[in-house]
C-alpha positions in Angstrom: 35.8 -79.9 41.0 37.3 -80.7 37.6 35.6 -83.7 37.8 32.0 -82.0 38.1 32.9 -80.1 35.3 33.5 -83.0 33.2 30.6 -84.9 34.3 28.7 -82.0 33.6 29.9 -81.6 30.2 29.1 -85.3 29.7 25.3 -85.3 30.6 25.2 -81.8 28.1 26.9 -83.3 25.1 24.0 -86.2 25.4 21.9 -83.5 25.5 22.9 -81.9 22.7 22.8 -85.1 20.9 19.3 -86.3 21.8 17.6 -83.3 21.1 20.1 -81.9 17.9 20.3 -78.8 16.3 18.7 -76.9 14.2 21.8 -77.1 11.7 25.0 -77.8 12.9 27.8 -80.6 12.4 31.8 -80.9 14.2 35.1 -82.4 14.4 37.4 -85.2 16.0 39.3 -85.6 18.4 42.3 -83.7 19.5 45.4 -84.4 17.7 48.6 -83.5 17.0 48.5 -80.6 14.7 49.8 -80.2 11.2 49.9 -78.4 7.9 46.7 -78.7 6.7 46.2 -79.4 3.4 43.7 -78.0 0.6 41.4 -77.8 -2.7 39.0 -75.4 -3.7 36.3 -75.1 -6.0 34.1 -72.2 -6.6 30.4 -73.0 -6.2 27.5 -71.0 -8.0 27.2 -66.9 -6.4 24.5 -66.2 -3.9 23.1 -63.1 -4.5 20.1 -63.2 -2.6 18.4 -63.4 1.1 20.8 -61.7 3.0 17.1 -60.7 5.2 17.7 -58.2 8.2 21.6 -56.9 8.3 21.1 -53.9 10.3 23.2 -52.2 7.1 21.2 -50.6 4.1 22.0 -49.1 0.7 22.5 -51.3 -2.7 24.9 -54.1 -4.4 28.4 -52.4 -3.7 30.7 -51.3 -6.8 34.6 -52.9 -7.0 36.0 -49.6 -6.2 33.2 -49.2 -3.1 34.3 -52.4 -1.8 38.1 -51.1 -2.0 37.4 -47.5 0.0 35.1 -49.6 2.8 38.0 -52.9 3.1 40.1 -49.9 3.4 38.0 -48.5 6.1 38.9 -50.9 8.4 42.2 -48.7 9.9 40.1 -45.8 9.7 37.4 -47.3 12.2 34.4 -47.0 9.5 33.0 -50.6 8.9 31.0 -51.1 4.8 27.6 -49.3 5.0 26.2 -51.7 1.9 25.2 -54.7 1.4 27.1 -56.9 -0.7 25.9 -59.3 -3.2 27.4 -62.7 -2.2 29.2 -65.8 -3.5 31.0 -68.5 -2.2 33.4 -71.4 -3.0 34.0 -74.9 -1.3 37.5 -76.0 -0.1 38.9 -79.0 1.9 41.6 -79.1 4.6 43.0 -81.8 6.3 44.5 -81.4 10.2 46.5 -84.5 11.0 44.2 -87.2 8.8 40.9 -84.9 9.7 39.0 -83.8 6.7 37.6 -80.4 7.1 35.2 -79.8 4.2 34.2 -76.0 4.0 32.1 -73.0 2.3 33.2 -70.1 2.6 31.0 -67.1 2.0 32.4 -63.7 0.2 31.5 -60.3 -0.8 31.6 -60.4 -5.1 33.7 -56.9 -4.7 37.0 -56.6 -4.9 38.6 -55.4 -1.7 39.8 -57.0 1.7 37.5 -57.7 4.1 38.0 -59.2 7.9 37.8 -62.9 8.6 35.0 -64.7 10.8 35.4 -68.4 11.6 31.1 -70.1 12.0 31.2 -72.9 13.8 27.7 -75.2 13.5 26.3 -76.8 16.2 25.5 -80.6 16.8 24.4 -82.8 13.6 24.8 -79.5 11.7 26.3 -78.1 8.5 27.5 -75.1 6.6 24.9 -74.9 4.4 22.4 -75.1 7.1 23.6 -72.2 8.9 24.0 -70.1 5.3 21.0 -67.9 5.6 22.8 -66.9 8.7 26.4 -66.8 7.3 25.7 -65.0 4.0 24.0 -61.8 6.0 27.4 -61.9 7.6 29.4 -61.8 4.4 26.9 -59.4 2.7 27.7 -56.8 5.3 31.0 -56.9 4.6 32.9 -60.2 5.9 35.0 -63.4 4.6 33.1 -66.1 6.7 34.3 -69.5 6.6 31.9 -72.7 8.1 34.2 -75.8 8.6 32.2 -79.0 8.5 33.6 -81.0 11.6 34.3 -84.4 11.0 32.4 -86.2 13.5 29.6 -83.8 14.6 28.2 -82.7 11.2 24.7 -84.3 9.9 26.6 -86.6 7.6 29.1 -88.1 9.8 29.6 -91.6 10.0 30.0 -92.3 13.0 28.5 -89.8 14.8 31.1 -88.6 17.7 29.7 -86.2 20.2 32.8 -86.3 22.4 34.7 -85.1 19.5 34.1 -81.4 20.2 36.8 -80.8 22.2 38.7 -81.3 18.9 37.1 -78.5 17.0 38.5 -75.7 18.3 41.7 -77.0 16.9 40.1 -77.6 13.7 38.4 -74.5 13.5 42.2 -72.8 13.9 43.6 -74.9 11.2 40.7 -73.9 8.7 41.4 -70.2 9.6 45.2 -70.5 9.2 44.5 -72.5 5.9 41.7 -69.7 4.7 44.2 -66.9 5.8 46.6 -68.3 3.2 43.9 -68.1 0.3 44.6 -64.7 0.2 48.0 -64.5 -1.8 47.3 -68.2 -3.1 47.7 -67.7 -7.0 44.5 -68.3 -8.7 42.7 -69.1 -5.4 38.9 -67.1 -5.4 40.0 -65.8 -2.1 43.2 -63.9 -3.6 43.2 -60.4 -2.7 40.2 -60.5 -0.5 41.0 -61.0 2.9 41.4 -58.7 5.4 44.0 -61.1 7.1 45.3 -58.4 10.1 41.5 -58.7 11.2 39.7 -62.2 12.5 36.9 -63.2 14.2 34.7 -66.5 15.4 31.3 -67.1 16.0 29.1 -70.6 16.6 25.9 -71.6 17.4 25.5 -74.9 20.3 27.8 -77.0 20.2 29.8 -74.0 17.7 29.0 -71.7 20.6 31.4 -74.7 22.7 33.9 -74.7 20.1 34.1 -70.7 19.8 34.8 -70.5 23.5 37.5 -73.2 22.9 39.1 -71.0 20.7 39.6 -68.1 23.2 40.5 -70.5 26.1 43.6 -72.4 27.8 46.2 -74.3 25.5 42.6 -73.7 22.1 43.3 -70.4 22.6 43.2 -68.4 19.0 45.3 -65.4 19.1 44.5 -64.2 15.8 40.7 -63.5 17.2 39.7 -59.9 17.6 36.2 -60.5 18.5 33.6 -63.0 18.8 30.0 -64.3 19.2 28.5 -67.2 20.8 25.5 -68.4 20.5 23.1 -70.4 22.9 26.7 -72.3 24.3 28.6 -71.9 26.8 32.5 -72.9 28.5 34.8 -76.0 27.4 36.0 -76.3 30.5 38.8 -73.3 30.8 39.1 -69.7 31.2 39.3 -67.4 28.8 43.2 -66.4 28.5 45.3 -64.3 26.7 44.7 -60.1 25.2 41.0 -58.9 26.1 38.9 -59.8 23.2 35.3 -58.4 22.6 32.7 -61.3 23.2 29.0 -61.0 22.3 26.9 -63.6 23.9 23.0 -64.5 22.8 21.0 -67.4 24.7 17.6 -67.7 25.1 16.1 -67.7 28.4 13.9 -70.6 27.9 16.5 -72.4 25.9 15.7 -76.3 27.1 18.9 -77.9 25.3 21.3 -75.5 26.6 20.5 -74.2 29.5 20.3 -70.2 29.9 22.5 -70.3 32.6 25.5 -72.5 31.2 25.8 -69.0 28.8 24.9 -66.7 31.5 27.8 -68.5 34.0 30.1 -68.0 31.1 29.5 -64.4 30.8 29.7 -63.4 34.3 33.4 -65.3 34.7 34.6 -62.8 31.3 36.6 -60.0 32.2 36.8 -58.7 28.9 34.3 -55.9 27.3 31.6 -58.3 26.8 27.7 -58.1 26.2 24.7 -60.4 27.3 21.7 -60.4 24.4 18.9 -62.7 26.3 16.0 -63.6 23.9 13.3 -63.3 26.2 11.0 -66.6 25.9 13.4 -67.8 23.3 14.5 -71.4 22.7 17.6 -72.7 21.0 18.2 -71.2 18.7 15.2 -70.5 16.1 16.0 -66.5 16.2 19.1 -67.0 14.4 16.8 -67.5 11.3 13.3 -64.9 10.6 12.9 -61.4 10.8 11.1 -61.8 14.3 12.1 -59.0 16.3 13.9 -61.2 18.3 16.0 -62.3 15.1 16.4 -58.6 14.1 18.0 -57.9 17.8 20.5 -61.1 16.8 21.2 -60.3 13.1 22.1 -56.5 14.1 23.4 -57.6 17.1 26.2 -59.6 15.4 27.2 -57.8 13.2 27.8 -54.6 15.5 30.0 -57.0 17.2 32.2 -57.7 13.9 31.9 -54.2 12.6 33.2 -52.8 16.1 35.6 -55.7 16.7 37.6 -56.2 13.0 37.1 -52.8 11.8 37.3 -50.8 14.6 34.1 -49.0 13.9 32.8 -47.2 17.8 29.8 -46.2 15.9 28.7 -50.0 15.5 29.8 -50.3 19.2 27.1 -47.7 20.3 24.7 -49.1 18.8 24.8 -52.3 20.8 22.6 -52.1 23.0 19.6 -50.2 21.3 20.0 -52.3 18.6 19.7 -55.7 21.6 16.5 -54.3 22.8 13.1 -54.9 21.4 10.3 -55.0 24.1 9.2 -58.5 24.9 11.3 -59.5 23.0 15.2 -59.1 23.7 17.0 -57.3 26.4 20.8 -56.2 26.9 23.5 -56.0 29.3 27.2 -55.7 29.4 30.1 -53.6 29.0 30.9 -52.9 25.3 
């Protein structure tokens, strides 16, 4: 049986390789793990397209951004939108270089952590139109640029995803420290009691590696994955709040490797299926489609890490658009 699984995984991964994604990029092979190493260096503030959040109201004030970081033990996620900047840092795990942007809200305050993990030939700044609507609604988001998956690697290592979800722990363990690092740009700002993961294809692999067997992330409180689906284990350890979003026509990764993933979760989980949809091209727009995904999300994140049942309510009306999306689960 494990076998099948395996060969099965094989004939995927060359899938995924073949046809590539729309932006994603990974990591190498699973090692022994260490203290990761790091540098940062803060790149120029993005204060624009943070699109479709599902949030509204203006550029937050320092001492808003206090009362809604605050918020998060009260159950009330941010109601804003933030403006956004980010800052570049690199980690090492064992000799593996883990270059990665991370994405903040400008306010001061502490704000939950969310791990992005891109897909196949990918990178962070491919996936930033989707990251920074994360971070403007009130979220830390860190995107890891695996070492032998991204679009610059050399060589290219599809196999090498099984290492990622290893990776992708080390980069939050090292991004969690940032936050009483003296003169780090992440000083102060992280809500480090309250993480998260999310990915995209081959991300969507590596973010079910991080809630299953011996890759299993205890830190997570939630997570999303998107158009992926199981690494090969079940998910273990305290029930965690999973969102998953596939595409019913999705050719690269099939709708039923997600769906199969979904209906072996126990936990309070949810099924968004993009009706006609593909890959993954309603991660970016403002389709209705991408609406259902970019609200979808961040109810997820705003229930999961802050505790906010309001968000949780609004799952599913906000997962339904007509000919477009549908919904079904249990959160």
């Amino acid at each position: 049986m494990r076998i099948a699984r395996l060969f099965a995984a094989a004939i995927l991964l060359t899938s995924l390789a073949a046809c590539g994604d729309k932006a994603a990029n990974g990591s190498p092979e699973a090692l022994d793990s260490s203290s990761p190493s790091s540098a940062s260096s803060e790149s120029p503030a993005d204060d624009g397209g943070v699109g479709a959040l599902g949030a509204a109201g203006a550029t937050a004030s320092p001492t808003a951004a206090k009362t809604s970081a605050a918020a998060a033990s009260a159950g009330k996620a941010p109601t804003q939108t933030f403006a956004v900047a980010s800052a570049q840092f690199t980690f090492t795990r064992a000799g593996r270089t883990l270059r990665t942007v991370v994405w903040y809200p400008k306010s001061s305050g502490r704000f939950p952590l969310v791990l992005w993990s891109h897909g196949l030939h990918g990178s962070p700044e491919g996936y930033a139109g989707v990251t920074q609507k994360i971070a403007a609604a009130g979220f830390v988001v860190a995107a890891p640029a695996y070492p032998f998956t991204n679009d610059k690697a050399d060589p290219f290592n599809q196999n090498d995803m099984a290492n990622q979800p290893a990776d992708a722990s080390a980069v939050i363990t090292e991004v969690l420290k940032q936050d009483t690092q003296s003169g780090s740009v992440l000083a102060g700002r992280i809500d480090t009691a309250h993480v998260g993961a999310a990915g995209h294809s081959a991300g969507g692999y590596t973010t079910a590696g991080l809630l299953s067997g011996s890759t299993r992330d205890a830190r997570l409180k939630g997570a999303v994955i998107v158009s992926g689906g199981s690494m090969g284990g079940k998910f273990t350890g305290a029930a965690t709040p999973v969102l998953f979003i596939h595409g019913d026509a999705d050719t690269t990764v099939p709708y039923s490797s997600g769906k199969s993933l979904y209906d072996s979760c126990t936990w309070p989980k949810g099924f968004l299926t993009l009706l006609g949809g593909d890959h993954g091209a309603s991660l970016w727009g403002s389709t209705p489609a991408a609406t259902a995904v970019s609200k979808t999300m961040l109810d997820l994140f705003r229930y999961s890490l802050y505790g906010d049942a309001a968000a949780r309510s609004r799952l599913r009306s906000d997962a339904t658009a007509p000919n477009a999306a549908k919904y079904d689960g249990t959160l």
